[in-house]
C-alpha positions, 0 to 999 in steps of 0.5 A, spaced: 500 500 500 501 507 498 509 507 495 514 502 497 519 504 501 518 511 503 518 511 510 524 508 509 527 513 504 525 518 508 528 516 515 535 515 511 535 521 507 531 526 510 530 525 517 528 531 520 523 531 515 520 526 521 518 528 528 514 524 534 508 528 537 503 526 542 495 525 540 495 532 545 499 534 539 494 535 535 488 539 539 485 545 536 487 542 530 482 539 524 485 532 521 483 529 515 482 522 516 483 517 511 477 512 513 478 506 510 485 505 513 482 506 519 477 501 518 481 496 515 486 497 521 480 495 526 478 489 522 485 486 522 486 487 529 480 485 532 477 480 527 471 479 531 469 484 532 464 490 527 470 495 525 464 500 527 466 499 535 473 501 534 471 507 529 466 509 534 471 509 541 476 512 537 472 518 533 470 520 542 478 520 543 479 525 538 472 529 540 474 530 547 481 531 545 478 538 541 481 534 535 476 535 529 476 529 525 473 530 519 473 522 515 473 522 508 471 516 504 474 513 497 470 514 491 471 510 485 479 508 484 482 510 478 482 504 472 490 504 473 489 501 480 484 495 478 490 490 478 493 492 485 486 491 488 484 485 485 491 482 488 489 485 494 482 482 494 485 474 493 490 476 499 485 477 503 481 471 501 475 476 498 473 473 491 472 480 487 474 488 490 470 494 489 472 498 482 465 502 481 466 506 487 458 504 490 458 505 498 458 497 501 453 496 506 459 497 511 461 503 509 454 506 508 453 503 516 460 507 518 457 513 515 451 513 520 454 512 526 460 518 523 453 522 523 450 521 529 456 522 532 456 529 530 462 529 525 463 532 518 464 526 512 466 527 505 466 522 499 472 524 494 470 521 487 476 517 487 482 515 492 480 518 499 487 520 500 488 524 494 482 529 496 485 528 503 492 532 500 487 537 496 484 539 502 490 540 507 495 544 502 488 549 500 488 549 508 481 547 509 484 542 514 491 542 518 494 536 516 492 528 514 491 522 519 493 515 514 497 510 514 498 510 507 505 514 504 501 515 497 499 521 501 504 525 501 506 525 493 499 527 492 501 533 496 499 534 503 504 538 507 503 534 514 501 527 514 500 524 520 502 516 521 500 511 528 494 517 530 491 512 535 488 512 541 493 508 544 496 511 551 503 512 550 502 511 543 508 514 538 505 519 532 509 520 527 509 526 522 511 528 516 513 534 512 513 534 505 515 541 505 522 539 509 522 533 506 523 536 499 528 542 501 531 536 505 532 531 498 533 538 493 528 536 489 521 539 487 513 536 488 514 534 480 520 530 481 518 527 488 512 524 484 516 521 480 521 518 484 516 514 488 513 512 481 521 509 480 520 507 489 513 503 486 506 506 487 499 502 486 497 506 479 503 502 475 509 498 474 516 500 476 523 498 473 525 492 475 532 492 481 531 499 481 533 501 489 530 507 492 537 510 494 539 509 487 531 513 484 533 518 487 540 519 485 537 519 478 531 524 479 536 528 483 541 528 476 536 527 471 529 530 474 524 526 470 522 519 469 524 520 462 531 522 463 532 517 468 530 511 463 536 513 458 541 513 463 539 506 466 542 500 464 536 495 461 539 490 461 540 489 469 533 494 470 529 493 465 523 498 463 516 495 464 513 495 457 507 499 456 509 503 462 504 507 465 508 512 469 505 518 465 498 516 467 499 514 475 503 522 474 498 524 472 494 521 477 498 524 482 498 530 480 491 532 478 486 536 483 480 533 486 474 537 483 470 541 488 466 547 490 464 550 496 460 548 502 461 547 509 463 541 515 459 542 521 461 539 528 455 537 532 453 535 539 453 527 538 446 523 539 446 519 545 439 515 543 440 514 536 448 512 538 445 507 543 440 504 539 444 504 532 450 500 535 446 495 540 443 493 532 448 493 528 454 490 532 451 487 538 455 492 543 452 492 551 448 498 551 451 500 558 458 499 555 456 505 550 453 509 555 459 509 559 463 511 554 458 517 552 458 518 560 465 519 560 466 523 554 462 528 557 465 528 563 472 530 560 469 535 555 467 538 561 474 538 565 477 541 558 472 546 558 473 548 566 480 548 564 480 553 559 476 558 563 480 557 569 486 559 565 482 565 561 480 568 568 488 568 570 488 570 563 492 564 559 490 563 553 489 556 549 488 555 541 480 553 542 475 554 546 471 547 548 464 551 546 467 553 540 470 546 538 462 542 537 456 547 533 461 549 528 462 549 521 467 551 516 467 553 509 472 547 504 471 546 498 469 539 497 468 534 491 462 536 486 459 530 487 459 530 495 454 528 499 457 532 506 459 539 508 467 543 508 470 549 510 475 555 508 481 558 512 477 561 517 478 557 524 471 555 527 467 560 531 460 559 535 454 559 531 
């Protein structure tokens, strides 16, 4: 998944592109979640289990740490990826993968419990990490939360890895900005070098090692430069190699228009009744968490008016973190709200 061998690159050549954060990092700030990373990570560790329980105790975490998730969905994949998800879907043991982009039956019940909790959710028209990058590098949110490197050539200027809600748990972040200064090259270059690294849009020549790609691209610049000082014999270029259509992939705008994300209070009742039904969750266990997610909002929110009156100041006030909306732009055929550079203010 995403490009092969990136993060190690990167650790190697640019390690102060990467830094180690902790979750409270990241209050006040509103993060692009790519969702079905998120999903696919609870289905693997918790097999038993319905994802949507982890989804639903990890979205609290976020809210009453005032991080503004804003979960953003995969649309339909770009043909050029057809042959990696087909792979994808033998390993996982599933007899086909979903080219159409249409909502499973899973996604459509993670998009009500992500309603009920009061969260924005955007549909992206093709990979959710491609809109994801749109929407931090126009400022519409601060930065992206996936496991997925391919965000970065997409071009999201911060990309946060490991974003969990695990105690002690080491986020790791990275800046494309640092990274590109830090390798001397520019975004276009960066594109093609993870093409040569190996992307999930098309083939990569054969024995080509990431120190290697980028000493090429750093010298010669492009792909097509790079094929006519390589030795085909020991690194054969792919025949009908489709790098320029997986460039262009990367580097294409998601279209979109003007509307707003809205944050709202969470439904406990319907949250109650939606969970019990579909993952079978005890109801006390669902309303313990909401219990103690409204007994922390509320420490939080003595907090902030403790240190306004001896006149400290934080990045957001509780009562302006849920009943927001901002203005983003979003794609044309989304169903959900998006926002502006604006940071939130009451209604």
């Amino acid at each position: 998944m995403g490009i092969t061998k990136l993060a190690e690159l990167i650790r190697t050549e640019a390690p102060h592109a990467v830094s180690y954060k902790d979750i409270s990092d990241y209050t006040g700030k509103v993060i692009a979640v790519d969702t079905s990373i998120v999903v696919n990570q609870f289905r693997a560790a918790t097999p038993s289990l319905s994802p949507l329980t982890g989804l639903f105790f990890r979205t609290l975490t976020f809210l009453e740490r005032d991080i503004k998730p804003v979960f953003v969905f995969d649309g339909r994949p770009p043909g050029e990826k057809r042959a990696v998800l087909a792979r994808r879907a033998e390993a996982a043991g599933r007899s086909s993968h979903n080219h159409t982009g249409t909502a499973s039956f899973q996604t459509k019940d993670c998009l009500e419990l992500l309603k009920l909790l009061g969260v924005p959710v955007i549909q992206a028209p093709g990979d959710a990490e491609a809109l994801c990058a749109h929407l931090v590098r126009e400022g519409s949110v601060d930065a992206v939360a996936s496991e997925d490197m391919d965000t970065l050539p997409f071009g999201a200027d911060i990309l946060i890895r490991q974003l969990n809600a695990k105690k002690d748990s080491e986020v790791i972040e990275y800046s494309l900005p640092k990274l590109l200064e830090k390798l001397q090259i520019n975004h276009q270059e960066f594109v093609d070098l993870c093409i040569l690294l190996g992307c999930d849009y098309c083939d990569k020549i054969a024995g080509l090692g990431p120190k290697r790609a980028l000493t090429l691209i750093q010298k010669h610049h492009t792909i097509e430069n790079v094929v006519l000082h390589v030795n085909r014999k020991t690194h054969p270029v792919p025949h009908f190699w489709k790098y320029k259509e997986a460039r262009k992939i990367f580097l294409d705008t998601p279209q979109t228009v003007t509307l707003e994300l809205t944050w709202t209070e969470p439904d406990e009742e319907a949250l109650v009744k939606f969970l019990c039904h579909v993952t079978h969750v005890k109801e006390n266990r669902i309303r313990h968490r909401m219990e103690t997610f409204r007994q922390k909002r509320e420490s939080k929110r003595a907090e902030r008016e403790k240190d306004k009156a001896e006149g400290r100041c934080r990045q957001t006030r509780m009562e302006d973190f849920l009943r927001v909306t901002r203005k983003r732009s979003v794609p044309v055929d989304a169903d959900s709200s998006s926002s502006n550079r604006k940071r939130p203010k009451s209604k």
